[in-house]
Backbone as CSV, one residue per row, in Angstrom:
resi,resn,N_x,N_y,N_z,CA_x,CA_y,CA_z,C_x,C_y,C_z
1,UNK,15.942,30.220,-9.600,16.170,28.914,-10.233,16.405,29.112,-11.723
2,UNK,17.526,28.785,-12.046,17.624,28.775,-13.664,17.031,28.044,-14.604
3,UNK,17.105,27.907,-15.796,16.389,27.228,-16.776,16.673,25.942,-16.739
4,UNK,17.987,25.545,-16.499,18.698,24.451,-16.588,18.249,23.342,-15.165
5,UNK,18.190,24.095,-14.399,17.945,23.576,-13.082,16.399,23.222,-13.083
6,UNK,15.550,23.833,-13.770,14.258,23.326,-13.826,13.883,22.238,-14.742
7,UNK,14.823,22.248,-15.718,14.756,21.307,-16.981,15.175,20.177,-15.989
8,UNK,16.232,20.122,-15.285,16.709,18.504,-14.679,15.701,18.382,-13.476
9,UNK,15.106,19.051,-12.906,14.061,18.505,-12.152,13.014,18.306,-12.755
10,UNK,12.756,18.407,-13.684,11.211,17.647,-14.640,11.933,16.164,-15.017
11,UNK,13.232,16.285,-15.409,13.552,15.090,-16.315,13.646,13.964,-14.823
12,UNK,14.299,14.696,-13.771,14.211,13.844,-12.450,12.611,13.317,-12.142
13,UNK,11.656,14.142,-11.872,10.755,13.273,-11.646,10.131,12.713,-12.747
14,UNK,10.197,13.029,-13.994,9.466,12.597,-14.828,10.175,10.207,-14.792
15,UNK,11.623,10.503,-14.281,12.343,9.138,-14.370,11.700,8.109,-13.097
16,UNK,11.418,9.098,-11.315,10.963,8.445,-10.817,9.970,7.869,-10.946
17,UNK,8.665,8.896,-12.285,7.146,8.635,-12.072,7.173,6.883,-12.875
18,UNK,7.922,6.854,-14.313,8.365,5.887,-14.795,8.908,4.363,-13.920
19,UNK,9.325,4.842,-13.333,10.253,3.764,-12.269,9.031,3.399,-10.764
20,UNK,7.892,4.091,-10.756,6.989,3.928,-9.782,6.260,3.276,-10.217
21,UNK,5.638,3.653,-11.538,4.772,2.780,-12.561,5.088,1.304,-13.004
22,UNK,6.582,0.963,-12.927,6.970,-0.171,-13.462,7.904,-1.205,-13.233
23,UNK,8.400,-0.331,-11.988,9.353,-1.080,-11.240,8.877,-2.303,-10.281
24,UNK,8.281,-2.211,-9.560,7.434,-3.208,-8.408,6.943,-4.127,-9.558
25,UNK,6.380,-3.956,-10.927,6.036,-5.073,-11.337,7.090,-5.748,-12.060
26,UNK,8.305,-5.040,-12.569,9.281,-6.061,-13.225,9.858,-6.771,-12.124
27,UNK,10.060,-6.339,-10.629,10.861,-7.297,-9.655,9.333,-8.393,-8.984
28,UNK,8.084,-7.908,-9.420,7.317,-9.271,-8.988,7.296,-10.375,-10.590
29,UNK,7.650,-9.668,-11.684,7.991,-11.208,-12.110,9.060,-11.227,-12.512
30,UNK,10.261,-11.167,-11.683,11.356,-11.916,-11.288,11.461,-12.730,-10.251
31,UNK,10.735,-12.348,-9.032,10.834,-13.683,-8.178,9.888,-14.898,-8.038
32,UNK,10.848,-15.765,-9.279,10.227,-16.674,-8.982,9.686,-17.405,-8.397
33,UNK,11.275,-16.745,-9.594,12.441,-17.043,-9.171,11.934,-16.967,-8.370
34,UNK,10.584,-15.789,-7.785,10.868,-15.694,-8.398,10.033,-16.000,-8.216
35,UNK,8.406,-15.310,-8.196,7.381,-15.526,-9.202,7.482,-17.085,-10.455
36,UNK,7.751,-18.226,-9.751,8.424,-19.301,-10.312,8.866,-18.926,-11.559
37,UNK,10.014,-18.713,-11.730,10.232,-18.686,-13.073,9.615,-19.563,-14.435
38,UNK,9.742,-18.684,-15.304,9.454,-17.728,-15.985,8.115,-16.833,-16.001
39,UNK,7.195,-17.431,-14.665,6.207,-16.793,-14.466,6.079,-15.609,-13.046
40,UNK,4.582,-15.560,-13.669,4.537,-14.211,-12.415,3.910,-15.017,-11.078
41,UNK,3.326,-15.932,-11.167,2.884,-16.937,-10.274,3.792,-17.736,-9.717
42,UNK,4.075,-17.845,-8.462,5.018,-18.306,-8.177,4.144,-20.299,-7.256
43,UNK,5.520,-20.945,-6.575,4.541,-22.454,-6.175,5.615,-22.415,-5.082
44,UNK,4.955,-23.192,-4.448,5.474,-23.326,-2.635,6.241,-24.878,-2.471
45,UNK,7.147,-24.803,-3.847,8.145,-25.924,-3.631,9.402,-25.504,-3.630
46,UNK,10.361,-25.559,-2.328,11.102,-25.196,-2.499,12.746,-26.150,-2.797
47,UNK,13.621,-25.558,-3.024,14.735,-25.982,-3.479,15.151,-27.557,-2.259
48,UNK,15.448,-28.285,-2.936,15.966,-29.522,-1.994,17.027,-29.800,-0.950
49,UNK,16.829,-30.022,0.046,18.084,-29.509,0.683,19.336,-30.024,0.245
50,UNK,20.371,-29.042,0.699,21.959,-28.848,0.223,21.905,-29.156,-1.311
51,UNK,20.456,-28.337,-2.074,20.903,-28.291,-3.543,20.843,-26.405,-3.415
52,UNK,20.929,-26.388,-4.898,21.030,-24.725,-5.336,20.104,-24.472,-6.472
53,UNK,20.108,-24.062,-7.009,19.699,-23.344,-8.160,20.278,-22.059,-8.281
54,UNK,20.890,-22.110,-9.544,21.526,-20.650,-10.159,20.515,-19.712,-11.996
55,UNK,20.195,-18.875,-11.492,19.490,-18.349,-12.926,20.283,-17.004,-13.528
56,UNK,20.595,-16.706,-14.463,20.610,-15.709,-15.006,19.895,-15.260,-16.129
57,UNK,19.107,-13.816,-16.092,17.775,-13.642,-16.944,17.548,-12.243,-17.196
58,UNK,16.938,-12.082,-17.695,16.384,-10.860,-18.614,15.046,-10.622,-18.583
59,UNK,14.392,-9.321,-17.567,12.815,-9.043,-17.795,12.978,-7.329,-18.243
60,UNK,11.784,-7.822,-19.377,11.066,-6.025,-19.656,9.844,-6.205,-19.857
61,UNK,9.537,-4.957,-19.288,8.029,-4.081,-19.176,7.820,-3.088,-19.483
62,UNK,6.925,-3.429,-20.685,6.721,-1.772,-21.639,5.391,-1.625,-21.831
63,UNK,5.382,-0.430,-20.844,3.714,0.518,-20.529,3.430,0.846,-22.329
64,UNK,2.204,1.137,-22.019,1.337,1.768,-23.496,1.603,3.029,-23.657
65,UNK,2.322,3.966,-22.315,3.053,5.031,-22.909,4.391,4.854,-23.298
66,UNK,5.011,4.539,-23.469,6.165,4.087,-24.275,7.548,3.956,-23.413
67,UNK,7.191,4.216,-21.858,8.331,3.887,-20.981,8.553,2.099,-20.770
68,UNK,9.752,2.196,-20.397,9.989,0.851,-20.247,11.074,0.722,-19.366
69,UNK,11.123,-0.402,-18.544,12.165,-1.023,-17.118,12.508,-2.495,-17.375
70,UNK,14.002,-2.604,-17.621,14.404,-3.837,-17.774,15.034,-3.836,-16.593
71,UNK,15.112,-5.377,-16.414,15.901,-6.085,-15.457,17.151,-6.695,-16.226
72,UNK,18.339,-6.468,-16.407,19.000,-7.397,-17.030,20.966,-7.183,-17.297
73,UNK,21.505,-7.745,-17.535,21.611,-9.382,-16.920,21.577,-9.188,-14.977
74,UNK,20.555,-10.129,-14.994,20.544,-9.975,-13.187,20.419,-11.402,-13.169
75,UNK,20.614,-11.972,-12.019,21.157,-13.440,-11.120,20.524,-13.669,-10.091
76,UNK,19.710,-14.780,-10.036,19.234,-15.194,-8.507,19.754,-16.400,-8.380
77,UNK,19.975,-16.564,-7.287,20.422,-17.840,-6.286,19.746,-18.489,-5.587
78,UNK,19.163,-19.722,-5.486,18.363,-20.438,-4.219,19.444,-21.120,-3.641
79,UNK,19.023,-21.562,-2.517,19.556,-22.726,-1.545,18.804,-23.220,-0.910
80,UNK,18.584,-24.742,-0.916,18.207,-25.510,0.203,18.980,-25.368,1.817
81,UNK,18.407,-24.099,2.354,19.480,-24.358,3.718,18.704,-25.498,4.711
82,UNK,17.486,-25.750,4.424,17.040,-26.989,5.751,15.944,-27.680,5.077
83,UNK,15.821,-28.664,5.537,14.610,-29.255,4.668,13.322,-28.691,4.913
84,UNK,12.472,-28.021,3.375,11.616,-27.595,3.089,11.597,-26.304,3.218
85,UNK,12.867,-25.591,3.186,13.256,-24.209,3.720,14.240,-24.070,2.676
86,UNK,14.034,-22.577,1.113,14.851,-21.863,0.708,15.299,-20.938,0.639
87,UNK,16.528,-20.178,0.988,16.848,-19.036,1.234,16.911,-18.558,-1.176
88,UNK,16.636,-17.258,-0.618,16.654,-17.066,-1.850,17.112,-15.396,-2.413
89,UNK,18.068,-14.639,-2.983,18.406,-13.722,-3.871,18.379,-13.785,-5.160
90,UNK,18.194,-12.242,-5.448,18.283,-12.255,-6.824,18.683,-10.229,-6.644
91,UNK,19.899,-10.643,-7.264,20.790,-8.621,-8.207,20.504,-8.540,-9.559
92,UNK,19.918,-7.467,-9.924,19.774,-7.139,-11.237,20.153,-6.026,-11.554
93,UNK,21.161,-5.910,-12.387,21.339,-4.391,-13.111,20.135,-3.542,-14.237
94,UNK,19.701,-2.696,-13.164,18.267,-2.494,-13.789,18.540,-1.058,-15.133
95,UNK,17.338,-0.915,-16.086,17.476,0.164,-17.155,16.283,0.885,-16.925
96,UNK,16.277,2.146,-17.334,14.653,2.680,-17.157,14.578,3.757,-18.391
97,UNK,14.009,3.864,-18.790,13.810,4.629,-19.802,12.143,5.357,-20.498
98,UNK,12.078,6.387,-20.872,11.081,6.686,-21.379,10.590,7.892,-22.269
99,UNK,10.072,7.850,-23.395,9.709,8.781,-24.354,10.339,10.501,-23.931
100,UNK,11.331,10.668,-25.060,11.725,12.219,-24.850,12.682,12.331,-23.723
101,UNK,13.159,11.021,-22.793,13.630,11.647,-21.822,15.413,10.433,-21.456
102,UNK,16.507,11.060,-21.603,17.195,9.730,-21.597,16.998,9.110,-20.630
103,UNK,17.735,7.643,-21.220,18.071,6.407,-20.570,19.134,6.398,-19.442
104,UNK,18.854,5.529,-18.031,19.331,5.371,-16.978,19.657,3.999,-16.883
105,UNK,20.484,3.450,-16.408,21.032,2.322,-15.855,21.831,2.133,-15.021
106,UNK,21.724,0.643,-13.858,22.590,0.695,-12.830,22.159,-0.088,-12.225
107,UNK,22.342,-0.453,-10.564,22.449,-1.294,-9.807,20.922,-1.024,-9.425
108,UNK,20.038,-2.305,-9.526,18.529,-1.835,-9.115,18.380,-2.276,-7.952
109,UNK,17.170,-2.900,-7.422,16.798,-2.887,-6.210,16.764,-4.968,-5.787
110,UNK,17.580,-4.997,-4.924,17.908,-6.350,-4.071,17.012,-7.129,-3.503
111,UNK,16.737,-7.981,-4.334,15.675,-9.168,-3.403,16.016,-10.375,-2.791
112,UNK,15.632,-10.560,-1.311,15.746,-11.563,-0.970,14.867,-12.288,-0.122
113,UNK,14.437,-13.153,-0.036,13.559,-14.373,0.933,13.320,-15.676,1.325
114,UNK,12.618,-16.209,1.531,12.630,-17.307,2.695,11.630,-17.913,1.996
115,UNK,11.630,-19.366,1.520,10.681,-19.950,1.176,10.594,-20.993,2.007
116,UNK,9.240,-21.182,2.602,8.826,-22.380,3.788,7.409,-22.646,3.426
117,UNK,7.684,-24.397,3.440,6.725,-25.328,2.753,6.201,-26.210,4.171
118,UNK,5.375,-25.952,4.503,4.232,-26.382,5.591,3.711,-27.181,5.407
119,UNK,3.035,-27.618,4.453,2.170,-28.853,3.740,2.628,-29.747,3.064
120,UNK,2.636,-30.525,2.980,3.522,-31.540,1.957,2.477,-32.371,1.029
121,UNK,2.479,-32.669,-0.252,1.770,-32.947,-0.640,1.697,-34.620,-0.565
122,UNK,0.046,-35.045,-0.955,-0.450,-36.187,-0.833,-1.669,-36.542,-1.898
123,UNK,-1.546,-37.504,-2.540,-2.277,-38.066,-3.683,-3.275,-37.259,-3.739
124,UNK,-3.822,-37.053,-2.093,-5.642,-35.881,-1.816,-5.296,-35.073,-1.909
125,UNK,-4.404,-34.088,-1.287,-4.167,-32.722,-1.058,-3.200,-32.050,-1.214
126,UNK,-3.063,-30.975,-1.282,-1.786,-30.162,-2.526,-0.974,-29.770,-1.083
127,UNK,0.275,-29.324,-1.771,1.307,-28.846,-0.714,1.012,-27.089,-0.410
128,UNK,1.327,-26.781,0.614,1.113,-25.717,0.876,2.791,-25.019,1.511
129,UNK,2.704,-23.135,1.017,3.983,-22.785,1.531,3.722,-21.095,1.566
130,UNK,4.467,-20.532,2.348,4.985,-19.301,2.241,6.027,-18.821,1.526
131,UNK,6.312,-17.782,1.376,7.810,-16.918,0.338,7.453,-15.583,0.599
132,UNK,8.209,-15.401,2.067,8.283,-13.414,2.026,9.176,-13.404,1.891
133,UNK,9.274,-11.991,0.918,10.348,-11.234,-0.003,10.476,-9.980,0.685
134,UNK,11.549,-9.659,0.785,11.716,-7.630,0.983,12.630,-7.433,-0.530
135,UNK,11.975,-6.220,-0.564,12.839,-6.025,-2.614,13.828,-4.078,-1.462
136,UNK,15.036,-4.953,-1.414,16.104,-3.928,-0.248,15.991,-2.866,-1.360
137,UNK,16.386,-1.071,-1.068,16.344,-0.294,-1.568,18.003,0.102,-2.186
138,UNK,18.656,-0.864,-3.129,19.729,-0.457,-3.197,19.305,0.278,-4.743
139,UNK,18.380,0.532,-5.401,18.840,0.877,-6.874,18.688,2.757,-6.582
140,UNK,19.236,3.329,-7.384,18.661,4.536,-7.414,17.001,5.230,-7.743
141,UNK,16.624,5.494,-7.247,15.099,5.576,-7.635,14.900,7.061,-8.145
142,UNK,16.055,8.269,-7.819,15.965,9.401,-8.700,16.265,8.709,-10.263
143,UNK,16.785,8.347,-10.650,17.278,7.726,-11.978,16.086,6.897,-12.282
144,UNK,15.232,6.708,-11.426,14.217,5.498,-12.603,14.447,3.616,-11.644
145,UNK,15.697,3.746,-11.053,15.973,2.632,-11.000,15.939,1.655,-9.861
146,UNK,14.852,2.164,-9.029,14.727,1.470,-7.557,13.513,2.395,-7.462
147,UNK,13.017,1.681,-6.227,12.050,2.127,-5.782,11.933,3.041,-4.456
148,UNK,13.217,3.354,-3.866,13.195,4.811,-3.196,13.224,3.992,-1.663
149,UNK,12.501,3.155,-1.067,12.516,2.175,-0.112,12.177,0.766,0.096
150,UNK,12.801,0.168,0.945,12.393,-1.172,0.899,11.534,-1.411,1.156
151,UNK,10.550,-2.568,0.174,8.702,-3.162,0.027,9.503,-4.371,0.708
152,UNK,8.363,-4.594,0.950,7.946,-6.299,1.059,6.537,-6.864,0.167
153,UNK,6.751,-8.435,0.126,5.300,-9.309,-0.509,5.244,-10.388,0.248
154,UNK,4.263,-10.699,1.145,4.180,-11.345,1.738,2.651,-12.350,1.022
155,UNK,2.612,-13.502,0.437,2.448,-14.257,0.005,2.370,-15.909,0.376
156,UNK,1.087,-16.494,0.132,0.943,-18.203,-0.188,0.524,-18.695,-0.919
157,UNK,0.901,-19.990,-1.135,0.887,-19.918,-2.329,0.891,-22.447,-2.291
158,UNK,-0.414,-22.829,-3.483,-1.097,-24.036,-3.611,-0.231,-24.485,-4.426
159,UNK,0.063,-25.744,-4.213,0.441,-26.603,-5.929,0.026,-28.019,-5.586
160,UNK,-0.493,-28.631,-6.692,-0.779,-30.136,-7.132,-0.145,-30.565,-8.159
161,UNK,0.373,-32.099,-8.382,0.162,-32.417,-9.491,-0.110,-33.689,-9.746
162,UNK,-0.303,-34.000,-11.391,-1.526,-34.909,-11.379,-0.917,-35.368,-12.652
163,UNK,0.056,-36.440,-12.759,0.550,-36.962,-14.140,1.856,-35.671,-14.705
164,UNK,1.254,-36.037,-15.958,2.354,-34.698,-16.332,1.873,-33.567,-16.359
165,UNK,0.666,-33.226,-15.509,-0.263,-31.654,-15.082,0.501,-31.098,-13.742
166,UNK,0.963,-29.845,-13.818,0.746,-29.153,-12.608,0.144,-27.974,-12.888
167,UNK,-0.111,-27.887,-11.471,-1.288,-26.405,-11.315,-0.966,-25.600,-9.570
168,UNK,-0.821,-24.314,-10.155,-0.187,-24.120,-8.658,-0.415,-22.529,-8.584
169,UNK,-0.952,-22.349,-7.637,-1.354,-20.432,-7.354,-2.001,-19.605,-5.566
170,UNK,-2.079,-18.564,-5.953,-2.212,-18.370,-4.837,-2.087,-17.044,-4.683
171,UNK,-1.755,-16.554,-3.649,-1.454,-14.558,-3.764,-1.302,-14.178,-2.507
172,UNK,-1.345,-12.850,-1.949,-1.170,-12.158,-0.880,-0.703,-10.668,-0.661
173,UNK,-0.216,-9.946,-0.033,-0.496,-8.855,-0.402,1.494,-8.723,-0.048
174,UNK,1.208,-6.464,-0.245,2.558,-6.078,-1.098,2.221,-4.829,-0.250
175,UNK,3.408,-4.724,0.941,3.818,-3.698,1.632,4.806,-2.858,1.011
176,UNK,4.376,-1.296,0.276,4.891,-0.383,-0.222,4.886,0.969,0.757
177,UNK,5.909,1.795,1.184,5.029,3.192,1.719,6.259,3.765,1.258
178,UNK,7.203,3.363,-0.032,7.634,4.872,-1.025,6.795,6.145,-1.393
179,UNK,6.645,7.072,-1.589,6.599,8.101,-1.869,5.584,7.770,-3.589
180,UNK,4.588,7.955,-3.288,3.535,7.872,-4.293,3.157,6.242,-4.834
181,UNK,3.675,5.674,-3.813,3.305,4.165,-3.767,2.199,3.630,-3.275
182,UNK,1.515,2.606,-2.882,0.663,1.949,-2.120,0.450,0.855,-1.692
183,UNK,-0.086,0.203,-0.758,0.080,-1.185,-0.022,-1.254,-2.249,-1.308
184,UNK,-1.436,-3.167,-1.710,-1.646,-3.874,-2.886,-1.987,-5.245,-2.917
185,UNK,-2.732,-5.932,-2.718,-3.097,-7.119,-2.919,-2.643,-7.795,-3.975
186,UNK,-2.119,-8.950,-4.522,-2.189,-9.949,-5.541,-2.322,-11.462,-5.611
187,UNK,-2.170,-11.690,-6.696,-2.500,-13.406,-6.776,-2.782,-13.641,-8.097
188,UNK,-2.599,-14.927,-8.106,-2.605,-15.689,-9.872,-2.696,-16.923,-9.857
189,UNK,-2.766,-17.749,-10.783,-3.231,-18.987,-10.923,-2.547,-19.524,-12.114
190,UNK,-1.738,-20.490,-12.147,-1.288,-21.200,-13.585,-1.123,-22.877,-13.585
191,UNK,-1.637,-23.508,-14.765,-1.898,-24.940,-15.372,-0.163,-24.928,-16.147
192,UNK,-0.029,-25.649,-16.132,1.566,-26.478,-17.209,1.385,-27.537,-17.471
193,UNK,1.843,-28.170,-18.502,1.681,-29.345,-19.028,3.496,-30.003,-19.585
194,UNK,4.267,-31.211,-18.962,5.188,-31.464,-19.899,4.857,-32.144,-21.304
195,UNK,5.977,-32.182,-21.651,5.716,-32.752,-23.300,6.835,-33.329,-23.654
196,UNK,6.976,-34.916,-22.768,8.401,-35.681,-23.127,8.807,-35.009,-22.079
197,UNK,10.224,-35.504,-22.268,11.352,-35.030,-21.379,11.942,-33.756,-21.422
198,UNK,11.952,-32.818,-22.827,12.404,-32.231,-22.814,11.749,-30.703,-23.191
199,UNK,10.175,-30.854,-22.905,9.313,-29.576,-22.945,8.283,-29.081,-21.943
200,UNK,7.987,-28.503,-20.847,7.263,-28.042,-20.504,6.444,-26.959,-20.870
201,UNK,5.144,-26.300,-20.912,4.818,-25.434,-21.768,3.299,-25.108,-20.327
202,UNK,2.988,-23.811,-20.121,2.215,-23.389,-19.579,1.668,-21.936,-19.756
203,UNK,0.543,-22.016,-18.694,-0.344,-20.822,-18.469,-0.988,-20.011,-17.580
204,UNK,-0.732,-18.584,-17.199,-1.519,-18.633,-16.337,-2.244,-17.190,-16.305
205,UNK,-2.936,-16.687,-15.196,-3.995,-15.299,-15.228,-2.925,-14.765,-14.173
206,UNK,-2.927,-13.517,-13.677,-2.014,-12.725,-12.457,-2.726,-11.171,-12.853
207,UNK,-3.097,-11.290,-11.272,-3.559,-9.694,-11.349,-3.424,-9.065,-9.510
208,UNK,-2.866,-7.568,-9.663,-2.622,-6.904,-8.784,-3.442,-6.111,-8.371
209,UNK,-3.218,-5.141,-7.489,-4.112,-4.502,-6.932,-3.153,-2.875,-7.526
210,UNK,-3.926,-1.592,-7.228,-3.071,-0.629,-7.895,-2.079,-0.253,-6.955
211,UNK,-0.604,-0.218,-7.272,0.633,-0.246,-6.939,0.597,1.597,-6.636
212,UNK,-0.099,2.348,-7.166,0.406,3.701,-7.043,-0.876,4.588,-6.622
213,UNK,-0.490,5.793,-5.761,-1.551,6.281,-5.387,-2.442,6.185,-6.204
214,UNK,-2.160,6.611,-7.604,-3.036,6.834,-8.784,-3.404,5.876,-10.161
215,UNK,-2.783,4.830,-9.499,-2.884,3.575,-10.453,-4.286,2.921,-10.535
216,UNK,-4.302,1.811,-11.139,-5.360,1.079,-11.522,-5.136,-0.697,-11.125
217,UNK,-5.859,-1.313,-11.067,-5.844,-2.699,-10.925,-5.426,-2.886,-12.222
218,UNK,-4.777,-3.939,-12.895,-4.053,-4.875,-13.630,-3.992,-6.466,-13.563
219,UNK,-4.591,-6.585,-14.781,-4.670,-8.095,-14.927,-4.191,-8.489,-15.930
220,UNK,-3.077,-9.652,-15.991,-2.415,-10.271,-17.082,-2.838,-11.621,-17.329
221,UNK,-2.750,-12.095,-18.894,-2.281,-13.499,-19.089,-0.567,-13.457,-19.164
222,UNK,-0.021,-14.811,-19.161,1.481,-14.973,-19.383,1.401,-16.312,-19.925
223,UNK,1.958,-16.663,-20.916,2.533,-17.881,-21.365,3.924,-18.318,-21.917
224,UNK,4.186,-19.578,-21.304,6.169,-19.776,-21.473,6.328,-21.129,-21.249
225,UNK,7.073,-21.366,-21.025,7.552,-22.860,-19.999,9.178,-22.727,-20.200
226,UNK,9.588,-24.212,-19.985,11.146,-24.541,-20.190,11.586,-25.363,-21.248
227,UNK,12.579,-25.730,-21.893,13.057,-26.144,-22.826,14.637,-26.569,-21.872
228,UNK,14.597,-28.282,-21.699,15.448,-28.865,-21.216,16.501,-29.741,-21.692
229,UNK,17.320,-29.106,-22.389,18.839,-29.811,-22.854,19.004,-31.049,-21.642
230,UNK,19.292,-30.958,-20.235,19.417,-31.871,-19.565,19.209,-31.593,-17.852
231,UNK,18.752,-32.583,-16.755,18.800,-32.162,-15.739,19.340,-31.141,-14.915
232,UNK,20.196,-30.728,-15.387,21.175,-29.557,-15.296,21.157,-28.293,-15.317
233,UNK,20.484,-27.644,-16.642,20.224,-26.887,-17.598,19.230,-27.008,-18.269
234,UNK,18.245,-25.704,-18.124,17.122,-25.540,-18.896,17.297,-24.041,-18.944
235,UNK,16.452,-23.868,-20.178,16.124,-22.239,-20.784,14.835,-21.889,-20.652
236,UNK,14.561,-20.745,-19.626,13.347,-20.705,-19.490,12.586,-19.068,-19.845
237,UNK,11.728,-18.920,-20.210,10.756,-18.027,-21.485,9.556,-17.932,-20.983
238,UNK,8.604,-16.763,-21.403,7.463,-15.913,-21.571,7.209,-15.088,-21.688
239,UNK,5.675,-15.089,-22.207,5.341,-13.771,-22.951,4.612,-13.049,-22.311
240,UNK,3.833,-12.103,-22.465,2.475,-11.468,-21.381,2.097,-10.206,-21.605
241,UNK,0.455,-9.786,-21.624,0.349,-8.642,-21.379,-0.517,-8.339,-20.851
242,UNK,-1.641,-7.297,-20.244,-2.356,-6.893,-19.567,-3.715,-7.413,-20.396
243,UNK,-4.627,-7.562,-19.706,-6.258,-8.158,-20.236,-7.284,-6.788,-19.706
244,UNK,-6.395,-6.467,-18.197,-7.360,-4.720,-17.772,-6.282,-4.014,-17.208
245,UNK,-6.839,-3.065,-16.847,-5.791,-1.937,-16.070,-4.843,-1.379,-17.232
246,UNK,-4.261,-0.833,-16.846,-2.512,-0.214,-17.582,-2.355,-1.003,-18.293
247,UNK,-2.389,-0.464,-20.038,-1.525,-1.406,-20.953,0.063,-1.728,-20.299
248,UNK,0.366,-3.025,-20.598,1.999,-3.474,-20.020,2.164,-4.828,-20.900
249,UNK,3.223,-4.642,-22.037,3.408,-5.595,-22.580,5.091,-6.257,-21.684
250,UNK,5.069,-7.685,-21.173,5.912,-8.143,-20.723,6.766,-9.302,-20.912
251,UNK,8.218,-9.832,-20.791,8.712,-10.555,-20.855,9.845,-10.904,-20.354
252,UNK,10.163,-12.590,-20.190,11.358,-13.417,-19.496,12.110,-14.110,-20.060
253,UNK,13.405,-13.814,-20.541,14.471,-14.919,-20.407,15.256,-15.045,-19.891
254,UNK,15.257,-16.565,-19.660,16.419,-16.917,-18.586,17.190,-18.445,-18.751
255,UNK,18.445,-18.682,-18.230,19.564,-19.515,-18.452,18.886,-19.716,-16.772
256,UNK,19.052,-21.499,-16.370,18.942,-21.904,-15.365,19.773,-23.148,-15.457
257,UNK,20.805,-23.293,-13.995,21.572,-24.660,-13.516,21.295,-24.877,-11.934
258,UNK,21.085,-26.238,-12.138,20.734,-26.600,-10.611,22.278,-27.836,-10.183
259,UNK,22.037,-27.951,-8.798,23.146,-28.815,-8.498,23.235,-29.015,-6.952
260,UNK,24.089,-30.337,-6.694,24.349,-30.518,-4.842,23.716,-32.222,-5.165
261,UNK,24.082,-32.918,-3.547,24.254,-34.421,-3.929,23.526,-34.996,-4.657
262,UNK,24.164,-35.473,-5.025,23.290,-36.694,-6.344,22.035,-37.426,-5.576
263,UNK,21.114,-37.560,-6.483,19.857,-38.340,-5.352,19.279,-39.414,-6.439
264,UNK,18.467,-39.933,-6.351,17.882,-41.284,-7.152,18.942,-41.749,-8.300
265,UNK,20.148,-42.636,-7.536,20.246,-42.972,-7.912,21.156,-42.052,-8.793
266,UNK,21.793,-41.709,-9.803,22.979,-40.197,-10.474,22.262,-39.055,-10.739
267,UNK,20.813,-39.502,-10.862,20.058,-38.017,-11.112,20.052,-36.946,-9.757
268,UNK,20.491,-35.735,-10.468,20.280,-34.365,-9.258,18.557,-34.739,-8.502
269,UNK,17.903,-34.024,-7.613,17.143,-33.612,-7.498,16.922,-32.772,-7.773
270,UNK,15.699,-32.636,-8.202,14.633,-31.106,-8.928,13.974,-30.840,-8.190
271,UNK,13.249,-29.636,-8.786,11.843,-29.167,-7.783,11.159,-30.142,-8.676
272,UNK,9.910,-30.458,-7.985,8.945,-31.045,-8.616,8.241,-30.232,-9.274
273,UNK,7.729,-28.375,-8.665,6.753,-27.680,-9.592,7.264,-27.689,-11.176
274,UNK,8.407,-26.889,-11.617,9.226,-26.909,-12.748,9.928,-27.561,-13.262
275,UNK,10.350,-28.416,-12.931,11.428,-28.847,-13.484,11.529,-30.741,-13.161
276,UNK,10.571,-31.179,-13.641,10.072,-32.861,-13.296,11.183,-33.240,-13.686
């Protein structure tokens, strides 16, 4: 084995160990989308039927060793295909990078799932729903940029609301068996508050179970909301970083348009969790 040939197999795994460490958590807060957008907590309301929702957004996650995995510009899509039933994707052109070693970019890893709302809510009792995800293995994962095989998160997930309060959380666990991966429990909890018509602003806790043979549990705060020009269009934001486990400083932006028949009257329908 030559010199050269040993040098690119350190820099090779040194990209997967990076991309094992940080990948599974930049695509759990992308699905809110989606881990409801802009959070990592996601709510069991789904898209209205024969509406859509379109996002395009930007996530990074930068460990306390100085690697880091963006998502960006990547696109998810909902659809109302039946009532109380959303089909849901999201493609991201993912980056991976880390101390001493170059930068990778490219086509990352494909999510898609099924959101189904079982419960419907009532003045007493909150709505209840499912959202399993498989995150498909299209990115490269020698490069940093996928995770080597397709996971799943299988997840439920509470919401209420109460005036201009919502509150909505829940968790479940995270089928991994890549190659120095592990199967993972999670869940989180977040409060929002609007402010007028044209501010929502929230909060919430999210913590995992350890993602890697050799990982640690991780617990975050996140705070963000939306900023709404008009029913249409909102810009949605947050911040976040770890409280235990693995330092991970994190963040979301994103461009969101919704659309499909007009309902009350000229106004679109919304989700009720986000977007009142």
């Amino acid at each position: 084995m030559t010199l050269g040939t040993l040098r690119r197999l350190i820099r090779g795994a040194a990209r997967w160990q990076t991309a094992a460490l940080t990948l599974p958590l930049v695509l759990a807060s992308v699905s809110p989308a989606s881990a409801g957008p802009p959070f990592l907590t996601d709510d069991p309301e789904p898209v209205d039927y024969q509406h859509f929702e379109f996002y395009t957004f930007s996530t990074r996650d930068k460990a306390a060793d100085g690697g880091t995995a963006t998502l960006g510009p990547a696109f998810e899509y909902n659809v109302g295909a039946l009532p109380n039933l959303q089909v849901h994707l999201v493609v991201p052109y993912a980056w991976s990078g880390s101390p001493g070693i170059p930068g990778t970019s490219g086509l990352g890893d494909t999510e898609v799932g099924v959101k189904y709302r079982f419960v419907q809510q009532t003045k007493a009792a909150p709505e209840i729903g499912i959202f399993p995800m498989a995150e498909l293995a299209t990115g490269n994962a020698n490069d940093g940029l996928g995770n080597g095989r397709t996971w799943f998160r299988l997840p439920v997930w509470i919401q209420k609301n109460i005036g201009a309060w919502t509150t909505y959380g829940g968790g479940g666990v995270a089928l991994n068996a890549a190659p120095g991966m592990k199967n993972y429990a999670f869940g989180g909890w977040l409060v929002q508050r609007d402010f007028g018509e044209r501010w929502t602003l929230g909060g919430e806790i999210f913590a995992n179970g350890a993602q890697t043979v050799d990982g640690t549990q991780s617990t975050f705060y996140n705070v963000g909301g939306y900023f709404k020009p008009s029913d249409r269009f909102n810009v949605l934001f947050s911040v976040g970083h770890t409280v235990s486990g693995a330092g991970h400083a994190i963040a979301y932006f994103g461009l969101y348009w919704t659309g499909g028949p007009a309902s009350r009257g000229d106004e679109p329908a919304l989700r009720d969790a986000n977007l009142p």
